[in-house]
C-alpha positions in Angstrom: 21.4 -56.3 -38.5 19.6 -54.7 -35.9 22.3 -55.3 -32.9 25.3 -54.5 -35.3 23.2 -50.9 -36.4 23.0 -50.9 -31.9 26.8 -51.6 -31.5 28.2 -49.5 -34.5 27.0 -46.4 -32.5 28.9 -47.0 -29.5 32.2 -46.3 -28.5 34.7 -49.0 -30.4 36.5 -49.8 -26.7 33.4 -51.0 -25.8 32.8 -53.2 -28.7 34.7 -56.5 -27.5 32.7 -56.6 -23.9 29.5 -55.2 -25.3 29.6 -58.0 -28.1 30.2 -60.5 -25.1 27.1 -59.4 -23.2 24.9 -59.8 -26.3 26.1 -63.8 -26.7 25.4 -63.6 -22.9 22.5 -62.3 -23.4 21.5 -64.6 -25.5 22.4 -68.0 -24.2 21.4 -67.1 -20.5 18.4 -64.4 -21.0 15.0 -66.1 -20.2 11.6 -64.8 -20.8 10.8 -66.9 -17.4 12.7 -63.9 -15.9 9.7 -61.1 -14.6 10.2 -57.7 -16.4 12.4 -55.5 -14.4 15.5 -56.4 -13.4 16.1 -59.7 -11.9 19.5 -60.5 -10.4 20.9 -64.1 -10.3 23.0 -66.4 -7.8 25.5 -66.8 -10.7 26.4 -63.2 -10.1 24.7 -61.8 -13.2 21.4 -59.8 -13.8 19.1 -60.0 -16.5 16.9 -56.7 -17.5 13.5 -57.0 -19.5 11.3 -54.1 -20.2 8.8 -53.2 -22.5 9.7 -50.4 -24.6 7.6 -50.8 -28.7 8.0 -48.4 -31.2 12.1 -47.8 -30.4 14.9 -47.6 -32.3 17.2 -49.5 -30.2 17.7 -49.9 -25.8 20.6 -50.1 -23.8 20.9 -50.4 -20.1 23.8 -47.9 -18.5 24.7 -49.1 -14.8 26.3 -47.0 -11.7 27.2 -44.9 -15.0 29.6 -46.9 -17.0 29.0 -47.5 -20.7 25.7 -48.7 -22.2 24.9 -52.6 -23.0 23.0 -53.3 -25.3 19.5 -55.6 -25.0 18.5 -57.4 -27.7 14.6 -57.9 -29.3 13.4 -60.2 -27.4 11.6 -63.2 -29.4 8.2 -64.2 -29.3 6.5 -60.8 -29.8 5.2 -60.4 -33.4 3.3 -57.4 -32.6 5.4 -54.5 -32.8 3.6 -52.7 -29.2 4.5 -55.8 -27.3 7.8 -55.7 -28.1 10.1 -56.3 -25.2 13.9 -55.9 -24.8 16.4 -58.2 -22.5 19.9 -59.0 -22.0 21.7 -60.3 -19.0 24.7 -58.3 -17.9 27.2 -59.8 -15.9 28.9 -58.7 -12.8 25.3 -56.4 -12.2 24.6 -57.6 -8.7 22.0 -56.2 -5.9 22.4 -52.6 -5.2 23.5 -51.8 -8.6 21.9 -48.2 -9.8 20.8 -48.2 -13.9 18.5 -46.5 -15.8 17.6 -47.7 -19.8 18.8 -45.5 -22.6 16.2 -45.4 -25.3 16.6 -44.4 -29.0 13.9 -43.4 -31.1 14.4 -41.1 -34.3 17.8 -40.5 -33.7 17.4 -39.2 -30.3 18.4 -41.2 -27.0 16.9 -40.3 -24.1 17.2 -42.0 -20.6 14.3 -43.5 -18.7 14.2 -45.5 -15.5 12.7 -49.2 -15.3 9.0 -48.7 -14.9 9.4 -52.0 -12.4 12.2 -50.8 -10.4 11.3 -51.6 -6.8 13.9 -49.0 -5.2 15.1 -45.6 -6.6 17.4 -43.2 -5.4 16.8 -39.5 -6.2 14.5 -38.6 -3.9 16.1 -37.3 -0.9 15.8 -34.1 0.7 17.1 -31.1 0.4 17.7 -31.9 -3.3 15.3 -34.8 -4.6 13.1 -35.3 -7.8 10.2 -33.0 -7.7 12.0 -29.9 -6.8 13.1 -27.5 -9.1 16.3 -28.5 -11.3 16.2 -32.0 -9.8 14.7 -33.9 -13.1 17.4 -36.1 -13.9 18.2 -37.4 -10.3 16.3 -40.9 -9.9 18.2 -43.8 -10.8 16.6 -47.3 -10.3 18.5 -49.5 -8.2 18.7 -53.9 -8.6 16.9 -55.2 -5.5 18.1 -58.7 -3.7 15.2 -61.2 -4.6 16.2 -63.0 -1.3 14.2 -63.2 2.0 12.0 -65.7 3.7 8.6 -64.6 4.5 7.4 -67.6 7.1 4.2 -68.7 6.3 0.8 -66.9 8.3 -1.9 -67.7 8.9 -4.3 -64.6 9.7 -7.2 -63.3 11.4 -10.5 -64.1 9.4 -11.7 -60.7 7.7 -14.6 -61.0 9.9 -13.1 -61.0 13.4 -10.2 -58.2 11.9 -9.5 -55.0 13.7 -7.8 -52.5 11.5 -5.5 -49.7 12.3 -5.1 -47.2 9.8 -1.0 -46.6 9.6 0.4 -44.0 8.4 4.3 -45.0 8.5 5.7 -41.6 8.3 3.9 -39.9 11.4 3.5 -43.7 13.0 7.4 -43.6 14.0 9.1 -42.3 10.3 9.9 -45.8 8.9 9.7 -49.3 8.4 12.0 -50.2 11.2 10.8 -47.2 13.5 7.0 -48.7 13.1 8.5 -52.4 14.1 9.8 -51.0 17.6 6.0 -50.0 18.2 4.4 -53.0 16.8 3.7 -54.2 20.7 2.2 -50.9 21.5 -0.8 -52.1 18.5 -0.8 -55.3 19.2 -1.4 -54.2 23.7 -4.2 -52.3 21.9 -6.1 -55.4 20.4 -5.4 -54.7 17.0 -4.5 -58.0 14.9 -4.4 -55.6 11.0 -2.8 -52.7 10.1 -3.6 -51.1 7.0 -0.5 -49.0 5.7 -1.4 -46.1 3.6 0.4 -46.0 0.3 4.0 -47.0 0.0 5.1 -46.2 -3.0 7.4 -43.7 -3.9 6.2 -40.2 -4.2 8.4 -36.9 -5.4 9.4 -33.6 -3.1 6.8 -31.0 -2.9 7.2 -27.7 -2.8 4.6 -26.6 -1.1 4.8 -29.3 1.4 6.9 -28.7 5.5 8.4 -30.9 4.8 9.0 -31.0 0.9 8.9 -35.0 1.5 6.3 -35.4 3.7 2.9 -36.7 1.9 -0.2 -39.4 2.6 1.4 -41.3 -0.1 -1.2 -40.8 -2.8 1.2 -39.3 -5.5 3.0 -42.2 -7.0 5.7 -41.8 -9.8 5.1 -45.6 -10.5 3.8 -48.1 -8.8 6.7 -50.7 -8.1 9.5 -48.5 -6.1 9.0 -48.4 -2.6 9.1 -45.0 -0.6 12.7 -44.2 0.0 12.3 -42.3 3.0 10.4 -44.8 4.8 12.9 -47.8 3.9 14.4 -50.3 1.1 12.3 -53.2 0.0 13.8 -55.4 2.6 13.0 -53.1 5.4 9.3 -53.3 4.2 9.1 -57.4 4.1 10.6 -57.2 7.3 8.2 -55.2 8.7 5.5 -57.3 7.2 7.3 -60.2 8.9 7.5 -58.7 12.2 3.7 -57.8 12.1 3.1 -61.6 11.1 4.9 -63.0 14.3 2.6 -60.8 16.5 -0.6 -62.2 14.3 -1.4 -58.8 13.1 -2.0 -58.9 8.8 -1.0 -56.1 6.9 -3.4 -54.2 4.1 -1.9 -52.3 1.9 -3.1 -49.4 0.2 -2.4 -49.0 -3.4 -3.3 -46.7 -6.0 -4.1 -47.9 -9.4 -6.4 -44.8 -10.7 -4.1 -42.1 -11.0 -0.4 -40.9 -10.9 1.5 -37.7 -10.2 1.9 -35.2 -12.8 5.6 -35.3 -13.3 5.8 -39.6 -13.0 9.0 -41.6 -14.3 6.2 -43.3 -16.8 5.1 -40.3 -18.9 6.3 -40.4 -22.5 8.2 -43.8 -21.8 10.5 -45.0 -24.1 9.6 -41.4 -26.0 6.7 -42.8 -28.2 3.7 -40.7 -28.1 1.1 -39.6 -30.6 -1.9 -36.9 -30.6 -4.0 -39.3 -29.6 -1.6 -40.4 -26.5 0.4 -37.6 -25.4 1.6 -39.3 -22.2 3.0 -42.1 -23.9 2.2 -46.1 -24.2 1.4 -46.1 -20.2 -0.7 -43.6 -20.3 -4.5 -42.6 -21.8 -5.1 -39.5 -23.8 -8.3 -38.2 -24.3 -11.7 -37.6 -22.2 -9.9 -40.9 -20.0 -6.8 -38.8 -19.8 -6.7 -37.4 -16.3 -9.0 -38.4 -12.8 -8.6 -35.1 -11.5 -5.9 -36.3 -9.0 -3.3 -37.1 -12.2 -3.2 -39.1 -15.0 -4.7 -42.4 -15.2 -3.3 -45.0 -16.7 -4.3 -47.0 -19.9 -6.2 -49.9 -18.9 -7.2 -50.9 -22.4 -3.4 -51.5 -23.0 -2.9 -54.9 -21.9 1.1 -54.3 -21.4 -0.7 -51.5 -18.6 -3.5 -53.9 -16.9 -0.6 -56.2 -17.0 1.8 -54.1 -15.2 -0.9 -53.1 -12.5 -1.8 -56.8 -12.0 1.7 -57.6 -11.9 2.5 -55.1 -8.8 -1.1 -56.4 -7.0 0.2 -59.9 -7.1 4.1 -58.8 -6.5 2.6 -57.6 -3.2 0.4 -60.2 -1.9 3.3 -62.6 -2.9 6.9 -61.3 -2.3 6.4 -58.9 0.2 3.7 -61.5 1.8 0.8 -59.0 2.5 -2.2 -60.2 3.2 -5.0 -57.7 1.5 -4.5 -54.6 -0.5 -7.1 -51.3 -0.3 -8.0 -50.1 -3.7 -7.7 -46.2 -3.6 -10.8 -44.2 -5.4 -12.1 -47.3 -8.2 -14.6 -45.2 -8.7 -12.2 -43.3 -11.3 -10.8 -47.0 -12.5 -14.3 -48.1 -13.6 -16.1 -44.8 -14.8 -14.7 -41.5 -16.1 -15.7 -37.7 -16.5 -18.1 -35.8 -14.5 -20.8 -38.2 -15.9 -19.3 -41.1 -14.3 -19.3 -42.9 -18.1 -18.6 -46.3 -17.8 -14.8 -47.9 -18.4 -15.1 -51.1 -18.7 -11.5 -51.6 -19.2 -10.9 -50.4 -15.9 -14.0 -52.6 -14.2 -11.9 -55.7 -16.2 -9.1 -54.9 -14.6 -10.8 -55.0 -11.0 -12.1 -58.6 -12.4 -8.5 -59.6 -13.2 -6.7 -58.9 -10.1 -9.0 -60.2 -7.9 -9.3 -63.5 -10.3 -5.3 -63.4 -10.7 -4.2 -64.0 -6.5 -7.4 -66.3 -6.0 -7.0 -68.6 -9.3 -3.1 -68.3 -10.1 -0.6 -70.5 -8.5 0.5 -70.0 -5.9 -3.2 -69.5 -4.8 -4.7 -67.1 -2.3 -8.1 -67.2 -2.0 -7.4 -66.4 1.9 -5.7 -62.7 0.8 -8.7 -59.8 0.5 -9.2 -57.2 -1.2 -11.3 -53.5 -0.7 -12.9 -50.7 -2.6 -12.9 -47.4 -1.7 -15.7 -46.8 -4.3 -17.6 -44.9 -2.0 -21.0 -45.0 -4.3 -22.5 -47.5 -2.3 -22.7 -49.8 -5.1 -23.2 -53.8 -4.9 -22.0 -54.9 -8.2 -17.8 -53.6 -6.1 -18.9 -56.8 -3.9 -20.8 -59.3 -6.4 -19.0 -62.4 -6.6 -20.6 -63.8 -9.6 -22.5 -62.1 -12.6 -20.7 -60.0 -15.7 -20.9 -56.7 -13.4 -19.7 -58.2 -10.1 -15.9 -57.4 -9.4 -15.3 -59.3 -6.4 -14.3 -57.1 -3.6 -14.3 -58.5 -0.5 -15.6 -55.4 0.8 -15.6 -51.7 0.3 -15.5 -48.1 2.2 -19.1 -46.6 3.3 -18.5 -43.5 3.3 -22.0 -42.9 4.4 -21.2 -44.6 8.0 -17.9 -42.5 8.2 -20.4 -38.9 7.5 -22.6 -40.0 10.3 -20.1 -40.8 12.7 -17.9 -37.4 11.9 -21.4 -35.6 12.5 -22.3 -37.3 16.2 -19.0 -36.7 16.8 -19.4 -32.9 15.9 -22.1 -32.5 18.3 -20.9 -34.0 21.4 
């Protein structure tokens, strides 16, 4: 009943292929497929995403009439319910966003998993005034081979900080200097965040940034490259033994993010929607943090830790400020959702298949605290190491006085 309520509100030419879709959907859709959107060989794409509390979901791509998803089954409670169909003829490169109904009203989201978006180039992008409606997430080629490496031991590592805008602009411009690092001595590079941010304002230029402002944490910075470009550049690192650390940022997003009010389910308590806390948990200071007690969230974080250190073959990721993942509010009050979620993602690429207890992982907690390193014990959550910010103080000051 639910489907036919779905198709009797769209446009009867559409009926006949949107009806075809839905058996599609249903003899090929596979809840082994990740959530996101996750194109085939066979020349089809399959689209999950987790939208509860909705009327009905439909996924409109490169602009052509809406298809339908179905309720996907195995999800008895109603805020884990997850929506899928696999369209055919959706192929890498393909730009969609999901229209969501809720009450009547449809409004148009993109996938919180989308690795690429479009939207946010200069001198018109998302984040500038009048430029809401411009992203549009785009179907990403799963393929590439990512030989294996072998690294330097954390130990014997000497890290360059990377910036890849002002290091040479992008991806590919910071593989023609690669040689240049490696002349140098260093064997890591730690990239600082490269996920996609939005235009600034107040920024020369609008789309220049440290990288600290995601929208969501799958899409990959637009100016400096496509997904491809980045695993290439991870590739290219590998065959001059240099690992790459990755920065993320799991405490905090920007203001105006693509995952505020999601699906357009809020409620007092959660203004921001299902991603999203509400309350005194609400907002770091830098943004708003996201919902850690939600395990659809902590999944979705996890999920993008473990998409990195797998697909795109890096070999450690930097955790931006955990101080504001574990505690909260001037008081620094405790969140143990957040410290579980530390637990988790360094449990999830040691213990998971495909294993890699090799990979590391750091803190910049910066409170000097040695539960962030404990390996064992119901407070340890098994860094590998973390930022002292007390070291970095000292040397600014000797460096001040010579």
């Amino acid at each position: 009943m639910h489907i036919q309520k779905l198709l009797a509100g769209l446009l009867p030419g559409s009926l006949s292929l949107i009806a075809s879709v839905l058996l599609l959907s249903t003899l090929w859709a596979s809840a082994a497929d990740p959530l996101g959107a996750t194109a085939h060989s066979d020349g089809t794409t399959t689209f999950r995403v987790w939208a509860p509390f909705v009327d009905g979901v439909t996924v409109r791509i490169n602009g052509a009439t809406a298809v339908a998803l179905a309720r996907e089954d195995g999800h008895p409670d109603p805020a884990d319910t997850i929506w899928i169909g696999t369209v055919p003829g959706a192929k890498a490169g393909d730009q969609y966003r999901y229209a969501i109904e809720r009450g009547g009203v449809t409004r148009e989201f993109n996938d919180p998993r989308a690795q690429q978006l479009t939207g946010f180039d200069l001198p018109d992008g998302f984040g500038l005034a009048g430029n809401d409606d411009k992203p549009q997430s785009v179907i990403v080629d799963p393929n590439f081979t990512m030989p294996p490496f072998t690294g330097p031991t954390f130990n014997s590592m000497v890290i360059y900080e990377m910036h890849i805008g002002t290091f040479n602009n992008t991806f590919a411009g910071a593989v023609e200097k690669l040689d240049y690092l490696k002349d140098l001595g260093v064997n890591a590079v730690e990239v600082l965040p490269i996920t996609q941010n939005p235009l600034f304002s107040d920024h020369a230029p609008p789309d220049h940034d440290w990288g600290y402002d995601p929208v969501q944490l799958f899409a990959v910075k637009s100016k400096y490259g496509t997904p491809q470009e980045f695993k290439e550049f991870v590739k290219q690192c590998h065959q001059r033994q240099i690992a790459v650390i990755v920065d993320v940022v799991y405490n905090h997003l920007v203001e105006n993010n693509l995952l505020k009010e999601f699906g357009g389910f809020t409620l007092p308590e959660i203004p921001g929607g299902i991603y999203l806390y509400g309350g005194d948990r609400a907002n770091t200071g830098f943004g708003p943090r996201p919902d850690y007690g939600r395990p659809q969230v902590r999944q979705y974080i996890i999920d993008n830790a473990l998409l990195l250190l797998r697909e795109y073959g890096v070999d450690g990721l930097r955790f931006d400020d955990t101080i504001d993942i574990r505690t909260f509010g001037p008081g620094r009050v405790a969140n143990n959702e957040g410290a579980e979620l530390l637990r988790e993602i360094n449990f999830s690429y040691r213990n998971t298949d495909p294993r890699q207890p090799g990979k590391i992982t750091i803190a910049e907690d910066l409170q000097s605290s040695g539960d962030v390193t404990l390996q064992t014990g119901p407070a340890g959550l098994e860094f590998n190491s973390q930022w002292d910010d007390t070291m970095v103080n000292v040397m600014r000051d000797v460096r001040a006085q010579s």
